[in-house]
LOFIVO-808425 format. One record per residue (C-alpha): residue in three letters; x, y, z. Coordinates in steps of 0.001 Angstrom, whole numbers, padded with zeros to 6 digits, always signed. Each point is the difference from the previous one (the first is absolute). Example, Ala and Ser with C-alpha at 12.3 -4.5 7.8 and 13.67 -1.06 7.14 Angstrom:
<sevos>
ALA+012300-004500+007800SER+001370+003440-000660
</sevos>
This chain:
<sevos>
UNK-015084-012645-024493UNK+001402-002949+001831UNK+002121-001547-002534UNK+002796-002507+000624UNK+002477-002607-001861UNK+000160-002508+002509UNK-001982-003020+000508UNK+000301+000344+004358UNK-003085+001603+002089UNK-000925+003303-000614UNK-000359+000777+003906UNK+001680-002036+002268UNK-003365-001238+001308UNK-003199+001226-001733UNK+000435-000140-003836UNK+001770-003116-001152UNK+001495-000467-003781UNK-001176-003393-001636UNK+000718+000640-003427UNK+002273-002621-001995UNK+003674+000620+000121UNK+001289+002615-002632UNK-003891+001329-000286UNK+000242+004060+000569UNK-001727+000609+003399UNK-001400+003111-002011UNK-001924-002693-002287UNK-001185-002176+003089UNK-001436+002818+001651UNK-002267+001203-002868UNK-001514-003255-000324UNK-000410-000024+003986UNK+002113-002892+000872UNK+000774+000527+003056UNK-001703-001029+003416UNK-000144+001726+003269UNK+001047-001986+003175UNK-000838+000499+003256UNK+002058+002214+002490UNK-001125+000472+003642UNK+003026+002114+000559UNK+000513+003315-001667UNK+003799+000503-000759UNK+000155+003714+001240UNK-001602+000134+003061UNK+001433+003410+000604UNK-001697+002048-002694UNK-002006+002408+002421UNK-003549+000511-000144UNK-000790-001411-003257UNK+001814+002126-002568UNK-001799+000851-003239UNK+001441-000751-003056UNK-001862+000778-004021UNK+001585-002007-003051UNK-000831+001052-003238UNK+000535-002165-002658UNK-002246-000603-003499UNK+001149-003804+000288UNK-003027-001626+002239UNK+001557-003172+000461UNK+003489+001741+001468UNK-001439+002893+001577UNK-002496-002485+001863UNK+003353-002527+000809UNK+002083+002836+001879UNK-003187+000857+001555UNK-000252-003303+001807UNK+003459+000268+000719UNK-000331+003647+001955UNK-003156-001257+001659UNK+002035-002947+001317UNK+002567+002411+001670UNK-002776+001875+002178UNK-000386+003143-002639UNK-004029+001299-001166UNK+000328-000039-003831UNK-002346+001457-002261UNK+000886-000594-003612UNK-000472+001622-003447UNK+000643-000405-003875UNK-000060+003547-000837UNK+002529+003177+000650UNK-002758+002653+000160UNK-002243-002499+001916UNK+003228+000110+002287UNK+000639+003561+000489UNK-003165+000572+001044UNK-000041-002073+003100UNK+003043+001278+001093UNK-002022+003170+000006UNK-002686-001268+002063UNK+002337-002408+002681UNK+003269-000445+000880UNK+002239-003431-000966UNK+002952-000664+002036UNK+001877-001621-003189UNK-000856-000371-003696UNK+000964-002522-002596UNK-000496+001536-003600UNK+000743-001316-003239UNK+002090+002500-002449UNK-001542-000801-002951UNK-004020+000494-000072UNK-002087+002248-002135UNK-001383+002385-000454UNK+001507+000960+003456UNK+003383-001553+000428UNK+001846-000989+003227UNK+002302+003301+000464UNK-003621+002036-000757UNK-001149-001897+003049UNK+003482+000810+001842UNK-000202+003607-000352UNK-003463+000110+001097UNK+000254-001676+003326UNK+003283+001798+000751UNK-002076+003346-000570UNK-002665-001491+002301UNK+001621-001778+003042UNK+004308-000009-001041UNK+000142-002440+003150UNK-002080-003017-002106UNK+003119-002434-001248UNK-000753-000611-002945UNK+001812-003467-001943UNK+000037+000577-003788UNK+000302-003120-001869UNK+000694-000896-004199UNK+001092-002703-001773UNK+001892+002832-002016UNK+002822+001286+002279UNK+002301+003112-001078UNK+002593+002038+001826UNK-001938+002833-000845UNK-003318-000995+000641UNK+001642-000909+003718UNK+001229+003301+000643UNK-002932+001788-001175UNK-001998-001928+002151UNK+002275+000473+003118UNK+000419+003793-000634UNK-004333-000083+000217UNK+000045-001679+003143UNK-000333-003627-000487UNK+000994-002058+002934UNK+001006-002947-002051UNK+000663-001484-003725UNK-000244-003401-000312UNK+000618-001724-004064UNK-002429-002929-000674UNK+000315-003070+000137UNK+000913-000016+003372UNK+000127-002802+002775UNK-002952-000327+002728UNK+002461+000358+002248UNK+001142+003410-000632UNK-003198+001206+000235UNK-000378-001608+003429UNK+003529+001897+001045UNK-001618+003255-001836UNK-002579-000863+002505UNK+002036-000517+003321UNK+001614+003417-001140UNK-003381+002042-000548UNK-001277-001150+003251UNK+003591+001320+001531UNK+000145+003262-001653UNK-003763+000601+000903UNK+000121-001175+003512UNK+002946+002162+000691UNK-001583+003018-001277UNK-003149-000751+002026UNK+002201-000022+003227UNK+001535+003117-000882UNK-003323+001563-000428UNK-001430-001291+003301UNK+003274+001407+001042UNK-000820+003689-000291UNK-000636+002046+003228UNK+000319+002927+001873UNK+003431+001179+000024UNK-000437+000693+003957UNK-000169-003675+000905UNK+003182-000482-002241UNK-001795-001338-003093UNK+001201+001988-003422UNK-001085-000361-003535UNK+000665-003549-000562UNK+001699-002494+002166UNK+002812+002692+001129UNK-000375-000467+004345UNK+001586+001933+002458UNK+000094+003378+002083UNK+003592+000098+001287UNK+001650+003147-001218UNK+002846-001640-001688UNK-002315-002434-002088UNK-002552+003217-000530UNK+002665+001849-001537UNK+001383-002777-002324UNK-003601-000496-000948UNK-000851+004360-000409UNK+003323+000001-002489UNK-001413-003242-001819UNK-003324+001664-000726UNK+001631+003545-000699UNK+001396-001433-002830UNK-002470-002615-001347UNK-001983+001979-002206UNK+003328+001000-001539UNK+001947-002261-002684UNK+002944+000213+002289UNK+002722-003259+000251UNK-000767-000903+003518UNK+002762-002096+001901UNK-001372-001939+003244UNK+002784-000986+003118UNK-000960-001738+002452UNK+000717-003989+001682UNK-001664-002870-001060UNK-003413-000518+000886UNK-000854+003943+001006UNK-002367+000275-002799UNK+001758+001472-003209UNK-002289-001465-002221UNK-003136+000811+001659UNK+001152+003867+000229UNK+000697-000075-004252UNK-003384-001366+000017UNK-001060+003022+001905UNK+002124+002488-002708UNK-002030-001763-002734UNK-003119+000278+000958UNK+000332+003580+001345UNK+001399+000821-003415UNK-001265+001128-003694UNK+001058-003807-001370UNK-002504-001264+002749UNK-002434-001392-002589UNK+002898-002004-001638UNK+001772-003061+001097UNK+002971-000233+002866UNK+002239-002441-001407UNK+002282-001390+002888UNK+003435-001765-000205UNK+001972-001839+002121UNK+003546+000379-001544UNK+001193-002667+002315UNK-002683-002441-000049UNK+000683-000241-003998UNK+003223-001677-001017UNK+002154+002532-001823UNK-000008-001584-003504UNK-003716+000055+000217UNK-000552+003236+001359UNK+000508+001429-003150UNK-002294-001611-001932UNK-002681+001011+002491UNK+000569+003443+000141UNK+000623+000502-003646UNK-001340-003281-001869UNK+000861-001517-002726UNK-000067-001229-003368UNK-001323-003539-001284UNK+003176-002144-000151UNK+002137+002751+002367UNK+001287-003019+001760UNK-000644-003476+000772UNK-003346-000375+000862UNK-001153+003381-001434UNK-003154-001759-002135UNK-001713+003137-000379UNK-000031+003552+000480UNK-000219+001605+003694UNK-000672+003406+001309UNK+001974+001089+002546UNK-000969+002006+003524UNK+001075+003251-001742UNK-002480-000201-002552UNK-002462-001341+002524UNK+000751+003325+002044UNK-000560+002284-002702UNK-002163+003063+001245UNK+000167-001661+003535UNK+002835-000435+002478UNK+002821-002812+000220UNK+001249-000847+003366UNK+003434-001164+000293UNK+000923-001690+003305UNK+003322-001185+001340UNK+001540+002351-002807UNK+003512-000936+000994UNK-000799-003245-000574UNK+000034+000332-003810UNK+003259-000344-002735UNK+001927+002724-000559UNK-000096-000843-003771UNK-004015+000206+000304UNK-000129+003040+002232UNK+002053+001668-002994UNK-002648-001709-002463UNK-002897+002322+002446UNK+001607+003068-000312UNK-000918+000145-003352UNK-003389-000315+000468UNK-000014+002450+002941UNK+001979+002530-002491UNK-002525-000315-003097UNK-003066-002813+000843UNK+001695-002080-002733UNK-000493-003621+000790UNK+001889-002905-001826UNK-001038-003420-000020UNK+002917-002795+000015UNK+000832-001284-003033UNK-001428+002789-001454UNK+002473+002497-002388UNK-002382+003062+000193UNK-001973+001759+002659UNK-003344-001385+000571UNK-001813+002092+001649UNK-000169+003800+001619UNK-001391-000151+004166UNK-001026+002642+002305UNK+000525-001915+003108UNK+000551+001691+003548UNK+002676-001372+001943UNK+000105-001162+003876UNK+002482-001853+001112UNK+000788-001901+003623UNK+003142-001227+001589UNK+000887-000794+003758UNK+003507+000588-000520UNK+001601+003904+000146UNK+000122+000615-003689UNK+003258+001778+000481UNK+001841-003030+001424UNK-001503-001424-002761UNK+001668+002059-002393UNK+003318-000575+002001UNK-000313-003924-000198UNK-000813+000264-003928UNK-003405-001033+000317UNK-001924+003041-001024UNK+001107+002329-003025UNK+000253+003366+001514UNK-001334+001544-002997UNK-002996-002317+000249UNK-000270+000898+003401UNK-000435+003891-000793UNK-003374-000769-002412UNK-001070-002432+002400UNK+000459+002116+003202UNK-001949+003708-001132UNK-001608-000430+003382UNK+001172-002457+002784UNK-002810-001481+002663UNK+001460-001936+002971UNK-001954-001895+001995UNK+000792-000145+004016UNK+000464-003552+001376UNK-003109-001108+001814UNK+002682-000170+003070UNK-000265+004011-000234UNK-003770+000333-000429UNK-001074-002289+002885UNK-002949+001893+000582UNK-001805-001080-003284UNK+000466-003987+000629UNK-003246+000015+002468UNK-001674+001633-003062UNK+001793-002071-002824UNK-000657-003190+002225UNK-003875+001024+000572UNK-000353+000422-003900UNK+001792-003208-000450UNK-002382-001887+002354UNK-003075+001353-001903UNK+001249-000869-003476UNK+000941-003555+001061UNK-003524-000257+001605UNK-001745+001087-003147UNK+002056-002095-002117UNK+000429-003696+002204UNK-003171+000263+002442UNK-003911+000498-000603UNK-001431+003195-000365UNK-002488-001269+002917UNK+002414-000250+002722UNK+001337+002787+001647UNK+002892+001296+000108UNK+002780-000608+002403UNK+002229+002923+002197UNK+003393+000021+001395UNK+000357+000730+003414UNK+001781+003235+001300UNK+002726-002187+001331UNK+000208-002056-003350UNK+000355+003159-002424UNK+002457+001222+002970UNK+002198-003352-000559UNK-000554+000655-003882UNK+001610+003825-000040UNK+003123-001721+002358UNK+000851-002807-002764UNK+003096+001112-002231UNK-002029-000722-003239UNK+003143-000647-002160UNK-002070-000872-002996UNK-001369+003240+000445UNK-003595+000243-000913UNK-000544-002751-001784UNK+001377-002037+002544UNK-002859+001103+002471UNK-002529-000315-003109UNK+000694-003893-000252UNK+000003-000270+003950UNK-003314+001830+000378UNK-001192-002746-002966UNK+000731-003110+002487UNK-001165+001658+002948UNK-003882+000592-002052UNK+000107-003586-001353UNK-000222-001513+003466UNK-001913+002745+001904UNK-002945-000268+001486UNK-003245+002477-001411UNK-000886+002540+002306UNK+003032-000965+002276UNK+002910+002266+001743UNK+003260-001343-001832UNK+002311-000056+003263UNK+003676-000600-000010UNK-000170-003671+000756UNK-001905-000706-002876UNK+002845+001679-002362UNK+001855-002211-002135UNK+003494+000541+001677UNK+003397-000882-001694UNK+003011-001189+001657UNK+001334+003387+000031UNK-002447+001262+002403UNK+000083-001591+003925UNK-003638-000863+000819UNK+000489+001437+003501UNK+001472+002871-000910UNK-003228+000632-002242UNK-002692-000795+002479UNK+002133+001919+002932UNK+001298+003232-001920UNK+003122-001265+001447UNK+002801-000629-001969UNK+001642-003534+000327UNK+002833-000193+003217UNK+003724-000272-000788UNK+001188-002938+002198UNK+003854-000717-001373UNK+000798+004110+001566UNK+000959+001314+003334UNK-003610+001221+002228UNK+001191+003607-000417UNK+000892-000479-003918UNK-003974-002200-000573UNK-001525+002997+001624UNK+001224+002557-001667UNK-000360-001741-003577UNK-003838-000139+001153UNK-000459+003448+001187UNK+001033+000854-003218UNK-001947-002330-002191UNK-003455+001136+001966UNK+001129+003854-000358UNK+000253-000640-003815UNK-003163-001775-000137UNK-001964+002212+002189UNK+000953+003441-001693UNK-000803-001191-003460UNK-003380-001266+000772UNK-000641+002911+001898UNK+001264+002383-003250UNK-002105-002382-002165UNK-002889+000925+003005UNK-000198+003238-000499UNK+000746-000186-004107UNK+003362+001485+000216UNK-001933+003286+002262UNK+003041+000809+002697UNK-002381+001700+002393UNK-002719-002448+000201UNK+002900-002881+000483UNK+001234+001843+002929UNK-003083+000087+001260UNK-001200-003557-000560UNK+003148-001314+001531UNK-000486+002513+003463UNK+003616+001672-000708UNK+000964+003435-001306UNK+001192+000512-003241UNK+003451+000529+000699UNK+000439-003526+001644UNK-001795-001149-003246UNK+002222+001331-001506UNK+003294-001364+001722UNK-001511-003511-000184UNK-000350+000404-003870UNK+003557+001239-000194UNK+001324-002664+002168UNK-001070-002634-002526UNK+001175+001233-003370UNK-003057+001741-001176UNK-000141+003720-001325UNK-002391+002565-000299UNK-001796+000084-003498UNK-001619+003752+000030UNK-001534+002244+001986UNK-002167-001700+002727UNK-000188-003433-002265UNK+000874-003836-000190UNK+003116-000743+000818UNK+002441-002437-002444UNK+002558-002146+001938UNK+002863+001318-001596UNK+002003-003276-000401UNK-002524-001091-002282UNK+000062+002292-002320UNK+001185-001215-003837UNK-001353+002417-002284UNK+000366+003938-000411UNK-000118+002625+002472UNK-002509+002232+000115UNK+002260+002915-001263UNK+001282-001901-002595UNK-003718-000471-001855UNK-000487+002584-002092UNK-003916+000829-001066UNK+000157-000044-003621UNK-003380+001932-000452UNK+000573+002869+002742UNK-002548+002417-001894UNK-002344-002316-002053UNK-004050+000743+000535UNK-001668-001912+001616UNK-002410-002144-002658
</sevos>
């Protein structure tokens, strides 16, 4: 099973390659030349809890190689020559991964396949051959296999195949763990939040997962598009097949077409083989484009084709290679129809895209989630950085207080990486106060520790007091509306004033009333949609 045509190590550490130069490795490992070396460190220390992983494999010496490698990396590996031998203890346990060999008898690899993804369709399972084919790939995709890998290959893909297993897994583990009661703000998945504006992006999102609906996500960088297509995937029929995301401008443009489509051996320079792209990846699952404006115009032509008809085309290919049924979600954090304006989204493309338009508030205008989303942050950076045996730390009313008053320009995400720092140096069991927070230079450490904002000393006594009247007005009514989760009445109350001066304080300062008795939005903040202008694209569906 672990074959390779290189004379280098077959794991950067464990297994090491001594045959003579131009010698197969293949060869050298049937005659067991090869020597394991000491490693005191294991080089994924974040695989959680001890995945389990089965390889089956009729070659001993090669099925007992990638073995050692596995065991190296942390995983419990159990091992067997056979296919039926191998379908029936995925019957009796679970395995967090598989590596099985295509061609066995008399129960072949893709036998195997379609018996674990009838038993547990979460296992990934890594079919390997020395025989590769187009076809035999996308049969094997369509099935469910996580990965295809051609032998010979180098030790040190299978240590990346590695580093992305232990990713994929540990991600979906977190998500898991991540599944609450909806009443302390925890949804299906990793989705957080009980503001009404996030709650409806979020109710619209799930209305039309289980559809095969184009879904289009707006909202600024960092508020969490890719976590709520997540959340349409799994909440859909295609659950049980892959999410393919794509960062259209992570990719440089002339090789974002070759990933999304592939291509054909000697395409281009460098083009040594074969590749399938993330559309035929996708196939019975869902492909999520992000940052759509961010991709050609000539290529965004190239995708309505395959939105029109599922007909993909490899480059340098002169016939159609392949037919997908792939469900589409895309994300930008631009308005789509400035977009179209400035030439950088087809407006035709924009119609199949957009069937049903999610935007997600700025965390500015959901400030009563970020005690919750910073709480949640704190835990997962505990679990993941810290000891299960300490405990874990709190913030302080005052801290989460200074939190909810911080403009959060990075949105979500921006809080997600500042909650990270603040649980790497926290004490266990500890009260996290506001001293202790790692402030920028943005933020005036008195002003912090005081609740009072810094004092103008270049302006007139009259002009200073004034600016810092208004500052602490500001501050105070929006952690008071963040208080009293957006709940009018109970702010009044809290704060020892009637409603009406409530109100004229929130007026004074630019903010507006959302609906009925609700959070308020300060109204010069406000970049995407109106509320009349979103139209609910399912107003009669049942519910599911």
């Amino acid at each position: 099973m672990l074959g390779c045509g290189l004379h280098h190590e077959v794991s950067r550490r464990k297994l090491v390659h001594i045959a003579p130069h131009g010698e197969p490795m293949t060869t050298s490992l049937a005659r067991k030349d090869y020597r394991i070396l000491p490693d005191p460190a294991p080089s994924y220390r974040s695989t959680p809890d001890k995945m389990r992983a089965l390889i089956v494999d009729d070659d001993r010496t090669l099925r007992e190689g990638c073995a050692s490698v596995l065991r190296s990396d942390g995983f419990l590996v159990e091992v067997t020559a056979r296919g039926d031998e191998a379908i029936e203890m995925v019957r009796r346990q679970r395995f967090d991964i598989m590596f099985v060999d295509v061609y066995m008898t008399p129960v072949t690899g893709i036998d195997v396949l379609k018996a674990v993804m009838a038993a547990d369709p979460n296992t990934l399972v890594v079919l390997m051959t020395g025989n590769p084919s187009v076809d035999s790939n996308i049969e094997a995709i369509k099935i469910g296999a996580w990965e295809y890998l051609a032998k010979p290959y180098s030790g040190s893909q299978l240590q990346l195949l590695l580093g992305r297993a232990a990713h994929t897994l540990s991600e979906r583990r977190q998500n898991e763990a991540s599944q609450g009661d909806p009443a302390d703000g925890f949804s299906a998945g990793p989705v957080i939040g009980t503001s009404s504006a996030f709650r409806r992006a979020v109710d619209l999102a799930t209305r039309a997962a289980p559809t095969n609906a184009a879904v289009m996500i707006v909202g600024e960088t960092g508020t969490g598009k890719e976590v709520l297509a997540r959340h349409i995937h799994l909440n859909s029929r295609r659950s049980r097949r892959r999410l393919v995301p794509i960062n259209c401008a992570a990719i440089p443009e002339q090789l974002l077409e070759s990933e999304m489509f592939g291509h054909r051996k000697g395409a281009f320079t460098g083009a040594d083989r074969e590749k399938m792209g993330l559309l035929e990846l996708a196939d019975g699952g869902t492909l999520f484009l992000d940052e759509l404006s961010e991709m050609s115009m000539p290529l965004q032509a190239k995708m309505l084709r395959v939105l029109q008809d599922g007909i993909v085309r490899r480059v340098g290919s002169e016939h159609e290679e392949a037919v997908v049924d792939v469900r589409f979600v895309s994300a930008t954090n631009k308005d789509p129809r400035l977009s179209i304006r400035n030439k950088q989204l087809r407006e035709d493309l924009y119609y199949r895209l957009n069937v049903v338009q999610v935007v997600i508030p700025p965390l500015r205008d959901r400030v009563e989630d970020i005690p919750l989303l910073a709480t949640h942050f704190l835990r997962s950076f505990w679990a993941r950085h810290r000891s299960a045996k300490e405990a874990i730390p709190e913030f302080s009313e005052d801290t989460l207080d200074f939190l909810v008053s911080r403009p959060w320009r990075g949105n979500v995400r921006e809080l997600q990486n500042f909650v990270e720092h603040v649980t790497i140096l926290a004490q266990p069991g500890s009260k996290i106060q506001i001293h202790q927070l790692p402030l920028d230079q943005e933020v005036d450490l008195g002003s912090a520790l005081t609740g009072v904002p810094s004092l103008p000393s270049n302006d007139a006594y009259h002009v200073a007091k004034e600016q810092v009247l208004t500052s602490f007005e500001k501050t105070y009514v929006t952690r008071l509306v963040a208080r009293a989760s957006g709940n009018m009445s109970r702010a009044a109350r809290l704060a020892s004033v009637d409603r009406t001066t409530l109100y004229r304080l929130l007026e004074r300062h630019g903010f507006r009333k959302d609906s009925g008795d609700r959070a308020l939005v300060d109204a010069s903040d406000l970049t995407g949609p109106a509320d009349d202008d979103l139209v609910d694209p399912f107003p009669e569906m049942p519910a599911e």
